[in-house]
C-alpha positions in Angstrom: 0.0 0.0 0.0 1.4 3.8 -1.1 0.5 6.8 0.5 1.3 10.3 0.9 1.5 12.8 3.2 2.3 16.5 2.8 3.7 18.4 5.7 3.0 22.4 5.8 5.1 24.4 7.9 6.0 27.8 7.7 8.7 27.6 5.4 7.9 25.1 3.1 6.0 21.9 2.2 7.1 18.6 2.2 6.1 15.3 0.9 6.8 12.3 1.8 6.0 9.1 -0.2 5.4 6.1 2.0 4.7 2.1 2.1 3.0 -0.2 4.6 5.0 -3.0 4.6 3.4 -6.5 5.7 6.3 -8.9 7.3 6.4 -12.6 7.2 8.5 -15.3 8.4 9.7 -18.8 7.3 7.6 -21.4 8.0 9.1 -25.3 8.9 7.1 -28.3 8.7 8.6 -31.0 11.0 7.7 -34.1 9.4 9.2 -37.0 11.5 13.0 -36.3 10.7 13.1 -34.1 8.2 12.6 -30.2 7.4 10.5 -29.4 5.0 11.5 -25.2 4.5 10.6 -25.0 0.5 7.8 -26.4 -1.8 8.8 -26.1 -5.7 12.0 -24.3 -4.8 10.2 -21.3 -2.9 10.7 -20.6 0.8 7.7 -21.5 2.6 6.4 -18.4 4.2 4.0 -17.3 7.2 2.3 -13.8 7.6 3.4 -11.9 11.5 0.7 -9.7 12.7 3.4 -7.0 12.1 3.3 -4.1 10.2 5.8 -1.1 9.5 5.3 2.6 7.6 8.8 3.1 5.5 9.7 5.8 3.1 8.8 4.3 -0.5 12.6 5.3 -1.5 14.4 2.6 1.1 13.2 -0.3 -0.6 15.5 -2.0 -2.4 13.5 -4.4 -4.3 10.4 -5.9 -4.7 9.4 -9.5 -3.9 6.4 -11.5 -5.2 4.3 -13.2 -2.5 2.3 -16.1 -3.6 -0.5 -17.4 -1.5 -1.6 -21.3 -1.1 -5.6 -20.7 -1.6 -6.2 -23.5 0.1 -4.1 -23.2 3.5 -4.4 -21.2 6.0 -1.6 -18.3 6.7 0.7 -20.0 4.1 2.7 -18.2 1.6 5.4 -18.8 -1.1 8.1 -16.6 -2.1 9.3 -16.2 -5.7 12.8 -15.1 -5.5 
């Protein structure tokens, strides 16, 4: 999500161009003895209740989350 927000002080006004950045974490399956950490070469991913408001011109890149319809709170990542 993008936003802006325009700050008016006496002198001048300034923008700032922002993103709401949603975080999520890697998710392990224990299956008896083994990890399972990636499913068709793609981290395996959970969504945190966490969320952060950065200026749009820190981010690096962009990544492409990929959801599994029919899980709940699990996520791929395409690198």
């Amino acid at each position: 999500m993008l936003g802006k927000l325009f700050v008016n002080s006496s002198f001048r006004i300034v923008t700032f161009t922002f993103a709401i950045m949603k975080w999520y974490d890697y998710y392990e399956l224990k299956i008896e003895d083994c990890k399972l950490t990636e499913i068709y070469d793609c981290p395996w991913l959970r969504m945190l209740q966490e969320y952060n408001v950065m200026p749009l011109d820190s981010i690096s890149y962009a990544i492409y989350i990929i959801p599994r319809f029919h899980k709940k709170n699990q996520f791929l990542m395409n690198r």
